[in-house]
Structures are given as C-alpha cells and as structure tokens.
CHARMM internal coordinates of N, CA and C (Angstrom, degrees):
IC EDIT
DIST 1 N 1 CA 1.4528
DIST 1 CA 1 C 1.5254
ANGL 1 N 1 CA 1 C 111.11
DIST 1 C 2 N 1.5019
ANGL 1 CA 1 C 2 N 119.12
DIHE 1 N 1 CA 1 C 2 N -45.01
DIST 2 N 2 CA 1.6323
ANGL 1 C 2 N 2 CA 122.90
DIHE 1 CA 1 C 2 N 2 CA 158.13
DIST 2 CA 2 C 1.5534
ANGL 2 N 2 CA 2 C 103.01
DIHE 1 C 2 N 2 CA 2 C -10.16
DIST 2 C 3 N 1.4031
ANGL 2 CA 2 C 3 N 91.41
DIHE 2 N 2 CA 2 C 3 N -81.81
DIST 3 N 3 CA 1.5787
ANGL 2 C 3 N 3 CA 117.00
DIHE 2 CA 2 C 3 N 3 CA -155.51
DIST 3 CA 3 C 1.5151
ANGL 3 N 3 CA 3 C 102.02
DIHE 2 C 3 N 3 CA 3 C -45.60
DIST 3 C 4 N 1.0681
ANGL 3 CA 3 C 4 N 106.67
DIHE 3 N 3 CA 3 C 4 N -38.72
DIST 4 N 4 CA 2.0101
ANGL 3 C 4 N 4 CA 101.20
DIHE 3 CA 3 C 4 N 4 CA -158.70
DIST 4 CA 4 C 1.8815
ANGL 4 N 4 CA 4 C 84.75
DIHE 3 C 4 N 4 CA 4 C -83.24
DIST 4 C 5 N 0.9937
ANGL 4 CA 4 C 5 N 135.13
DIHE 4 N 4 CA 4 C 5 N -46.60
DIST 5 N 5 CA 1.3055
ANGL 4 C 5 N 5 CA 136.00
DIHE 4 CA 4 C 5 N 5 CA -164.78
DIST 5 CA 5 C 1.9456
ANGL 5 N 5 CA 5 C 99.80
DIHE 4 C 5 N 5 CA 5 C -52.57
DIST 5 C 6 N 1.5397
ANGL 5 CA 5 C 6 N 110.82
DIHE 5 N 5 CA 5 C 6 N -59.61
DIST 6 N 6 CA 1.0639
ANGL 5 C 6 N 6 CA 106.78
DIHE 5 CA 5 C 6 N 6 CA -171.92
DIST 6 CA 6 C 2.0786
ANGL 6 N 6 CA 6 C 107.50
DIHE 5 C 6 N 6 CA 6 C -83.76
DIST 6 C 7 N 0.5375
ANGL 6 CA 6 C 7 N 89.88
DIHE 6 N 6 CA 6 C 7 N 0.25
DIST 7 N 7 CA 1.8526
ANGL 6 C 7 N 7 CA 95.89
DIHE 6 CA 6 C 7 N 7 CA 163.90
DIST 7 CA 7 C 1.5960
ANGL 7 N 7 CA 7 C 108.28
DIHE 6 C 7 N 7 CA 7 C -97.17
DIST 7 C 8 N 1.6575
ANGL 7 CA 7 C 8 N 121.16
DIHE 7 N 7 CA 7 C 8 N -23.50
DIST 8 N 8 CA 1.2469
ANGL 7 C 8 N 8 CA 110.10
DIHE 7 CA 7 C 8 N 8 CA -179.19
DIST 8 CA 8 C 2.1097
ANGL 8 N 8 CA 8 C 98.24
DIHE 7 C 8 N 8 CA 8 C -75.78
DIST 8 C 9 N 1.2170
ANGL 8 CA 8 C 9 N 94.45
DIHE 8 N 8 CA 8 C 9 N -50.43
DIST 9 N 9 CA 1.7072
ANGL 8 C 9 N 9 CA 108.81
DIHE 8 CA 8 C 9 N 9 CA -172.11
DIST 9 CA 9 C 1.5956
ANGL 9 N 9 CA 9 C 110.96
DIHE 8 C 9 N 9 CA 9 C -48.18
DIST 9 C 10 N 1.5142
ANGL 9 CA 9 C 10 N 112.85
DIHE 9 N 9 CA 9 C 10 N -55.36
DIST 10 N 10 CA 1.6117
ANGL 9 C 10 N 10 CA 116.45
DIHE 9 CA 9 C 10 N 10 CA 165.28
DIST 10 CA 10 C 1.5730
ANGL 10 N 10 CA 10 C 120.53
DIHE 9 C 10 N 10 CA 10 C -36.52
DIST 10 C 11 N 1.2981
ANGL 10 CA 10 C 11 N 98.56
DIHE 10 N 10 CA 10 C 11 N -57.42
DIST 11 N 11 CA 1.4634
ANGL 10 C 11 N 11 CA 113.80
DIHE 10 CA 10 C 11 N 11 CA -176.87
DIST 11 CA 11 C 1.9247
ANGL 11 N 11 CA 11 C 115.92
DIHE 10 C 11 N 11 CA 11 C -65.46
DIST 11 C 12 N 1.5655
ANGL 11 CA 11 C 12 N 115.32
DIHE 11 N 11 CA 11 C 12 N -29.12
DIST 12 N 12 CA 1.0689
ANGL 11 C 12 N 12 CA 117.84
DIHE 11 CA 11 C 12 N 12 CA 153.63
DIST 12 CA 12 C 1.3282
ANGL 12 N 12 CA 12 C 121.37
DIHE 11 C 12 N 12 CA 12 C -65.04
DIST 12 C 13 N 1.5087
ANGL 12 CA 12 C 13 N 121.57
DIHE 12 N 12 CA 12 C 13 N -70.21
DIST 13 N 13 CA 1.6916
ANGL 12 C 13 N 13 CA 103.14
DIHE 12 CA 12 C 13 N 13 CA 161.39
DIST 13 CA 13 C 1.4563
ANGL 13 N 13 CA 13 C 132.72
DIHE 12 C 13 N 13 CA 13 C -9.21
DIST 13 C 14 N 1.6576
ANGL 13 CA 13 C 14 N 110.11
DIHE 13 N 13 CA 13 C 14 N -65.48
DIST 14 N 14 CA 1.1821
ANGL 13 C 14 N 14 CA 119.72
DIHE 13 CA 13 C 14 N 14 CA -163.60
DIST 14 CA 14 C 1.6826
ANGL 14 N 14 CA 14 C 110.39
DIHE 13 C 14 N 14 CA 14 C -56.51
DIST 14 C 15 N 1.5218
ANGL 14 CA 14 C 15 N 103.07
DIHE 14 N 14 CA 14 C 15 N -31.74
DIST 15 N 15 CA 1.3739
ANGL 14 C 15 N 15 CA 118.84
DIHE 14 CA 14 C 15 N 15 CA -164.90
DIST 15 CA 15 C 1.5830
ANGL 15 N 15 CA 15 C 113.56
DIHE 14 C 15 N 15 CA 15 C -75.69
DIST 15 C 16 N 1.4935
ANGL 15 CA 15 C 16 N 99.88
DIHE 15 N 15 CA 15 C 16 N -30.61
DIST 16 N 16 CA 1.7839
ANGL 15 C 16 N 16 CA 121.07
DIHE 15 CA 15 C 16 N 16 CA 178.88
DIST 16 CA 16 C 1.4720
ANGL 16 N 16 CA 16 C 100.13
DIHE 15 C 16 N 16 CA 16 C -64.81
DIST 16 C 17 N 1.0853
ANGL 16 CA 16 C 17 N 113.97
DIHE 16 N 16 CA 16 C 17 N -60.90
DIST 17 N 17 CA 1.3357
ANGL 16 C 17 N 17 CA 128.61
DIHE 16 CA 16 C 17 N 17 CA -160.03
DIST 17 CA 17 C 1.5358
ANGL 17 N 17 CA 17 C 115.74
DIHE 16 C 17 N 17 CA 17 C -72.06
DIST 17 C 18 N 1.6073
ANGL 17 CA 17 C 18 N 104.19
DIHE 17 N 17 CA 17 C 18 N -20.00
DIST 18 N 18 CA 1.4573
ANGL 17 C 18 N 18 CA 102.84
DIHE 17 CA 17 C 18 N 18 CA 177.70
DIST 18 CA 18 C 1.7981
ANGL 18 N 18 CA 18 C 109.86
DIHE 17 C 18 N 18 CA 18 C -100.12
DIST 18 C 19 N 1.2174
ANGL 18 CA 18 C 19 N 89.93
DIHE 18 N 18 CA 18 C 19 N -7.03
DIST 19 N 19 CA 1.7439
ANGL 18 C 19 N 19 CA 105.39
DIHE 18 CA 18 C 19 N 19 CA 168.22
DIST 19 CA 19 C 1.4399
ANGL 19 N 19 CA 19 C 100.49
DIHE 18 C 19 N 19 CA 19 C -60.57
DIST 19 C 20 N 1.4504
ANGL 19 CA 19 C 20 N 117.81
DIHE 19 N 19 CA 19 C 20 N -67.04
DIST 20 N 20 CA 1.1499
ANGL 19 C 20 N 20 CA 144.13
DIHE 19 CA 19 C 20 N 20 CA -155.27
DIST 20 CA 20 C 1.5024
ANGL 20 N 20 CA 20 C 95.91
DIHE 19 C 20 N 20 CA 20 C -68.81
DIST 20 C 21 N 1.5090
ANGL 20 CA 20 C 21 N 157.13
DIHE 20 N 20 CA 20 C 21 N -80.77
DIST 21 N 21 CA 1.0486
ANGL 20 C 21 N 21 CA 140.08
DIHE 20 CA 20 C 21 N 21 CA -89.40
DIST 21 CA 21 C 1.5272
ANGL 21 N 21 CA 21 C 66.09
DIHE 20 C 21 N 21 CA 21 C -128.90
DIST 21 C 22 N 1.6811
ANGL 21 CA 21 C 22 N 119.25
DIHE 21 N 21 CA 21 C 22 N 173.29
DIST 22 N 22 CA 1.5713
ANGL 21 C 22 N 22 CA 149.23
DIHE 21 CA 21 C 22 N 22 CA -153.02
DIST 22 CA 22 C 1.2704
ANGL 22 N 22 CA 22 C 128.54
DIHE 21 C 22 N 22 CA 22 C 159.57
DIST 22 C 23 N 1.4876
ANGL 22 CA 22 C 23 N 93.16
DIHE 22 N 22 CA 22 C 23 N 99.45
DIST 23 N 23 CA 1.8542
ANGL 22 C 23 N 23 CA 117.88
DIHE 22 CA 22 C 23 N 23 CA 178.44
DIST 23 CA 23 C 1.7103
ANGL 23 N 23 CA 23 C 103.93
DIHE 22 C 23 N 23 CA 23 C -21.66
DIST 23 C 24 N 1.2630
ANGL 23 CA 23 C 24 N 99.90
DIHE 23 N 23 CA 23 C 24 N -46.57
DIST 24 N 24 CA 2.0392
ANGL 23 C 24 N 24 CA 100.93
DIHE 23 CA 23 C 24 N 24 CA -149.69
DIST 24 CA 24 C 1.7399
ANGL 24 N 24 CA 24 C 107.03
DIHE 23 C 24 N 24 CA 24 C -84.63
DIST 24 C 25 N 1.0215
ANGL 24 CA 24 C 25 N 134.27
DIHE 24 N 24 CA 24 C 25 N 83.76
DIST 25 N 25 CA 1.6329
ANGL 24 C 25 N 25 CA 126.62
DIHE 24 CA 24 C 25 N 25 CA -169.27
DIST 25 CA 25 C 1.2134
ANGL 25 N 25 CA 25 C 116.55
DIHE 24 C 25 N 25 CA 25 C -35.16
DIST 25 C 26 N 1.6152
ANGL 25 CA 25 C 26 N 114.96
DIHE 25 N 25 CA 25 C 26 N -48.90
DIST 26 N 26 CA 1.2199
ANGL 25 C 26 N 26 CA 113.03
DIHE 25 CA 25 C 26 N 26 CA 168.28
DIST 26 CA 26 C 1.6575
ANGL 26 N 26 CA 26 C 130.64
DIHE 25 C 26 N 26 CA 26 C -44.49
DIST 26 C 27 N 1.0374
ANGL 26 CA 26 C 27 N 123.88
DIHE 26 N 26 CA 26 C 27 N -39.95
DIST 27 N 27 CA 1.2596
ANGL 26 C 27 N 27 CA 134.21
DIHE 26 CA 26 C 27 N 27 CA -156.29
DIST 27 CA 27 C 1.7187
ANGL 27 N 27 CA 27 C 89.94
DIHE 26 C 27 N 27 CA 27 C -102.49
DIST 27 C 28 N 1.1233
ANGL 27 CA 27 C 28 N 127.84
DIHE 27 N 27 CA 27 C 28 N -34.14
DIST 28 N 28 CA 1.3464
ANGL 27 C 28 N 28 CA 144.61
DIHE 27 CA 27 C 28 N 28 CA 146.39
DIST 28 CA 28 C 1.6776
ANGL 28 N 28 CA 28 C 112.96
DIHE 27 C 28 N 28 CA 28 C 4.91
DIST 28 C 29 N 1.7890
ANGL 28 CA 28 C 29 N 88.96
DIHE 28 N 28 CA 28 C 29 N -78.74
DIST 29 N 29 CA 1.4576
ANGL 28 C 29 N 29 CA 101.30
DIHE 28 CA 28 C 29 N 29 CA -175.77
DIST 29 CA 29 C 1.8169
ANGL 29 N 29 CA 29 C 118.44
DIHE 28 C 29 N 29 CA 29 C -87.07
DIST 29 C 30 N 1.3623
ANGL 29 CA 29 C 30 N 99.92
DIHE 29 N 29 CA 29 C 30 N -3.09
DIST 30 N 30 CA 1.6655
ANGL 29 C 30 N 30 CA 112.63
DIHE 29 CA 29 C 30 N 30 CA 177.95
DIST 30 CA 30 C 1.3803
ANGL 30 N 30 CA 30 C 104.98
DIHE 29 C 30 N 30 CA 30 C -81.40
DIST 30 C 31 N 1.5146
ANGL 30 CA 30 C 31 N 134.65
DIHE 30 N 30 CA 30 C 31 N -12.75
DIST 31 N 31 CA 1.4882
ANGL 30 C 31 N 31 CA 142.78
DIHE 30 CA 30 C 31 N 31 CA -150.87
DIST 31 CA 31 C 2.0084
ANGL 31 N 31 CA 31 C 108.11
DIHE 30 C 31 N 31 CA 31 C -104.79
DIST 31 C 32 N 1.5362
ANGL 31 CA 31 C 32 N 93.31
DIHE 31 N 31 CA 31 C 32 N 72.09
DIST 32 N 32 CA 1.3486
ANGL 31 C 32 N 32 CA 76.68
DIHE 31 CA 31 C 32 N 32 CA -155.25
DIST 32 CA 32 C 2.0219
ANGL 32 N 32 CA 32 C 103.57
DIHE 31 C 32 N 32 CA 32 C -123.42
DIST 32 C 33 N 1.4999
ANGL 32 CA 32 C 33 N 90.30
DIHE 32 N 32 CA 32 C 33 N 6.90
DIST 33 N 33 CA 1.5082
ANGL 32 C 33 N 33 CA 97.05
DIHE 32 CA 32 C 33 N 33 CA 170.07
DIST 33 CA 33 C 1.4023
ANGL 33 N 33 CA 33 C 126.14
DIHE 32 C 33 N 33 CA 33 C -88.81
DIST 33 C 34 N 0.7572
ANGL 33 CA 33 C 34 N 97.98
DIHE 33 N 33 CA 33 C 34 N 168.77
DIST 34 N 34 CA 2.1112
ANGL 33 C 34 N 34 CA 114.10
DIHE 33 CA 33 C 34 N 34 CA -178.63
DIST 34 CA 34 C 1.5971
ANGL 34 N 34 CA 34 C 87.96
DIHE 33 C 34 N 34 CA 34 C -27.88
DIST 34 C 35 N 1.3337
ANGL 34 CA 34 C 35 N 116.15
DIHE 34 N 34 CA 34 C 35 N 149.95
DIST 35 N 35 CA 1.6862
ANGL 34 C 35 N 35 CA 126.14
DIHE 34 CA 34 C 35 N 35 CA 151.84
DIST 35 CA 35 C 1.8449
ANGL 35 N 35 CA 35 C 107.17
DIHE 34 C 35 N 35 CA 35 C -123.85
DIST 35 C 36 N 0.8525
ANGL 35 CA 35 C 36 N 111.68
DIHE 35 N 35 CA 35 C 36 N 128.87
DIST 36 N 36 CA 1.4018
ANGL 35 C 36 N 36 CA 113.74
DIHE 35 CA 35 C 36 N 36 CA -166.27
DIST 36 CA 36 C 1.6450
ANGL 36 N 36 CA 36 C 123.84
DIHE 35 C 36 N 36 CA 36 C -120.91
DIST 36 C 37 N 1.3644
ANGL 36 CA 36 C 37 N 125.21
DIHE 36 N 36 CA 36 C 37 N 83.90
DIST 37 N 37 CA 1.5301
ANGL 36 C 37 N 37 CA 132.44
DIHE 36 CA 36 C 37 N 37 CA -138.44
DIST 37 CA 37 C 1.9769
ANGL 37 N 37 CA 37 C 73.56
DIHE 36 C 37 N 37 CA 37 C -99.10
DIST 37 C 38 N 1.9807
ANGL 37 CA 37 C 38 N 85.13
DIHE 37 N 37 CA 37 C 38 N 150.89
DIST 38 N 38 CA 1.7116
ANGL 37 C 38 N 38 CA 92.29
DIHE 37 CA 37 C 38 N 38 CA 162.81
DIST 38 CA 38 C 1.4157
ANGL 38 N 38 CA 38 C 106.16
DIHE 37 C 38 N 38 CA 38 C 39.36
DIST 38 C 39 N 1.4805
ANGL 38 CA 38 C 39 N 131.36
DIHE 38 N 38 CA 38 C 39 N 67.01
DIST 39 N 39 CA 1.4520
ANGL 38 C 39 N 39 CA 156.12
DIHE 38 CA 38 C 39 N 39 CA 164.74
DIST 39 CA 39 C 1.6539
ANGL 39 N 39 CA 39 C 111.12
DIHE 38 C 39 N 39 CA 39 C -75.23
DIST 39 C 40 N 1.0314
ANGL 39 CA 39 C 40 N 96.72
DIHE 39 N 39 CA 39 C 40 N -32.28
DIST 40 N 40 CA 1.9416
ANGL 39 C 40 N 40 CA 90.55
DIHE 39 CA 39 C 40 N 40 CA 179.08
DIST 40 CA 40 C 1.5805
ANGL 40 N 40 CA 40 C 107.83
DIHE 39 C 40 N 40 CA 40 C -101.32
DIST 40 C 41 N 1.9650
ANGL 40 CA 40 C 41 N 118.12
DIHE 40 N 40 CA 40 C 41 N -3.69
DIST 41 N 41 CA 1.3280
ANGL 40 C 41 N 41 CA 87.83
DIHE 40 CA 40 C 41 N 41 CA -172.94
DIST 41 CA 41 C 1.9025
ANGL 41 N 41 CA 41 C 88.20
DIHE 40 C 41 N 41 CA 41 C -125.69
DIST 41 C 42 N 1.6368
ANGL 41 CA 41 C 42 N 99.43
DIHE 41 N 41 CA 41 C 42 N 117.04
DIST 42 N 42 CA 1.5625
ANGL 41 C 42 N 42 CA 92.52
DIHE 41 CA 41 C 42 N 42 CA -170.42
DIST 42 CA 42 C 1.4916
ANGL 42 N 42 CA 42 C 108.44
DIHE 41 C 42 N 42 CA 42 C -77.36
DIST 42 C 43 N 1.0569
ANGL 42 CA 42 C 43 N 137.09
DIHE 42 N 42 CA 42 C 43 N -1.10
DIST 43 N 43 CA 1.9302
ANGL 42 C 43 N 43 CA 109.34
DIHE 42 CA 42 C 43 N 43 CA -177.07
DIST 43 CA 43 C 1.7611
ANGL 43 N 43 CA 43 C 91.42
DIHE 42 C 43 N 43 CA 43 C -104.83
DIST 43 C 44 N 1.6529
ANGL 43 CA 43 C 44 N 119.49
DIHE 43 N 43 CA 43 C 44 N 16.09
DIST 44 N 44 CA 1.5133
ANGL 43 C 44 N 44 CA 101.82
DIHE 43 CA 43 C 44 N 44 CA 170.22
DIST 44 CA 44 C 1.9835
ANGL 44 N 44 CA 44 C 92.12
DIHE 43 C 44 N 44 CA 44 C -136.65
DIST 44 C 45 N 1.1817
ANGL 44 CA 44 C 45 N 107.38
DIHE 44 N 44 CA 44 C 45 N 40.29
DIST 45 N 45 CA 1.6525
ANGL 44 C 45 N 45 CA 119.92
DIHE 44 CA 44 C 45 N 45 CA -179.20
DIST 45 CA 45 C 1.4092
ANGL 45 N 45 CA 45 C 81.31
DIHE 44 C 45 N 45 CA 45 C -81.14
DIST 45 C 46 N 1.4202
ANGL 45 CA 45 C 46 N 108.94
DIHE 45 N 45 CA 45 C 46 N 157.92
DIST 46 N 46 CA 1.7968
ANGL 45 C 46 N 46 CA 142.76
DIHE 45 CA 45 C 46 N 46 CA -175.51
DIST 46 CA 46 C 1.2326
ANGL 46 N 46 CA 46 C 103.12
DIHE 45 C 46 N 46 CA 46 C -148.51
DIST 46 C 47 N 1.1027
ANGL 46 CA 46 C 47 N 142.42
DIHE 46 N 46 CA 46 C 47 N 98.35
DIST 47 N 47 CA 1.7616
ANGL 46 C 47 N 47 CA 139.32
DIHE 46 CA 46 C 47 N 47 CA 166.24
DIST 47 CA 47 C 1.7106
ANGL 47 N 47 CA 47 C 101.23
DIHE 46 C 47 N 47 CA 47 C -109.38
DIST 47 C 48 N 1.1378
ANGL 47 CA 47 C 48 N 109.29
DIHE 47 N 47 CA 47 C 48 N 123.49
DIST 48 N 48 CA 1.5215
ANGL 47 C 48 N 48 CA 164.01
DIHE 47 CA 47 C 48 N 48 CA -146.56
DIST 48 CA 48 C 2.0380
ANGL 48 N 48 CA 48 C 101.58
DIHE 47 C 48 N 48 CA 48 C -111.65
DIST 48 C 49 N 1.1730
ANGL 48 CA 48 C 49 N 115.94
DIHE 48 N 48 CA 48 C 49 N 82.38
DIST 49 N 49 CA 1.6122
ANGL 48 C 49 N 49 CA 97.79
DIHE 48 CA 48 C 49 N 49 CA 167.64
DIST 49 CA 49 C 1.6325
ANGL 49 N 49 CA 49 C 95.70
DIHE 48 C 49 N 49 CA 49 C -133.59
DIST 49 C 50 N 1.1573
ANGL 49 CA 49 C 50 N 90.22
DIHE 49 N 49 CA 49 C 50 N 140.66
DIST 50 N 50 CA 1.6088
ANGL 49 C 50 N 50 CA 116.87
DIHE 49 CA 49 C 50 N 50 CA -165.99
DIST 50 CA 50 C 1.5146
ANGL 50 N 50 CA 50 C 92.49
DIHE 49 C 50 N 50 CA 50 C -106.03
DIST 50 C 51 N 1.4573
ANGL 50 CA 50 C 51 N 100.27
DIHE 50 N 50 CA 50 C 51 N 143.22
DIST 51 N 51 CA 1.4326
ANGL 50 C 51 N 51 CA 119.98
DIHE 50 CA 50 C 51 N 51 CA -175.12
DIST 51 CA 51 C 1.5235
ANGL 51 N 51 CA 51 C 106.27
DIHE 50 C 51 N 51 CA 51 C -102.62
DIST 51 C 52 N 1.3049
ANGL 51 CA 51 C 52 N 137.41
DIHE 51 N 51 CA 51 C 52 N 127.03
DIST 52 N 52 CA 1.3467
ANGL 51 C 52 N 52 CA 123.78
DIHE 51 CA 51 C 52 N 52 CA 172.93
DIST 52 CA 52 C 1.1798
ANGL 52 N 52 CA 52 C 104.28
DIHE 51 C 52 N 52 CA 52 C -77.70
DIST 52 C 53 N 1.0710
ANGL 52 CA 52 C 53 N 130.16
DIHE 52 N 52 CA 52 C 53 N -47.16
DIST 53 N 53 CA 1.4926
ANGL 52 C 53 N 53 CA 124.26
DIHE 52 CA 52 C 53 N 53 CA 176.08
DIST 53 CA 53 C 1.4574
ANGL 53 N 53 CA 53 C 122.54
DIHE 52 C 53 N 53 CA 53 C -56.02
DIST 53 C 54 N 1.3946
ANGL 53 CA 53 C 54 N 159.92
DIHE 53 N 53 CA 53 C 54 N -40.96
DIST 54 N 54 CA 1.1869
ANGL 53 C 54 N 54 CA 173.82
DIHE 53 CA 53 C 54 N 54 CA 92.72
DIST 54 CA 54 C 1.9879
ANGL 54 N 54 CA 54 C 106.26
DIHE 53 C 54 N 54 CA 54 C 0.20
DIST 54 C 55 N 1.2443
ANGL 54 CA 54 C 55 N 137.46
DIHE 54 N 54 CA 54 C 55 N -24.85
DIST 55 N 55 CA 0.9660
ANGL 54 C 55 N 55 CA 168.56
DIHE 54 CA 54 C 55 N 55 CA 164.69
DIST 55 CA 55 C 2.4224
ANGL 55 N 55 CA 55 C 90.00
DIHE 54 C 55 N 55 CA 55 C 73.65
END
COOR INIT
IC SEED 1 N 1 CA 1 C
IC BUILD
C-alpha cells in the first residue's frame, strides 16, 4: 500500500508541474488563470492558480 500511495503522489507532482511549466515565454506570462487537473473526479481535484506576481 506504501508503494501505490507514493507512486500516486509522484505522479501528481509530475502532473502539477507539467501544468505549470511552458516552452513559449510569451504565452508564459499570459497563463495566469485557474489550471484545473482531474476535473471530473472531485475528492482527487487539484486547482492550480498561478500568481503573476510570485511567478
């Protein structure tokens, strides 16, 4: 049970972070609304708001 817990958590990271990060600079600093991971399943929903200020 360890194992699947910390393979579930990794795999969330990976998912945050690929929300988050963006090849194009421009579009970079335009990216500044809600990001919303796992939308249909609410007790494993992730909402994502990026601060322009704090980047």
């Amino acid at each position: 049970m360890q194992s699947f817990e910390k393979l579930y958590i990794e795999n969330t990271l990976l998912r945050v972070s690929g929300a988050l990060f963006c090849h194009n600079p421009k579009r970079a600093a335009s990216r500044t609304g809600l990001i919303v991971l796992n939308a249909d399943l609410p007790e494993k929903r992730i909402i994502i708001r990026p601060d322009p200020e704090y980047g």
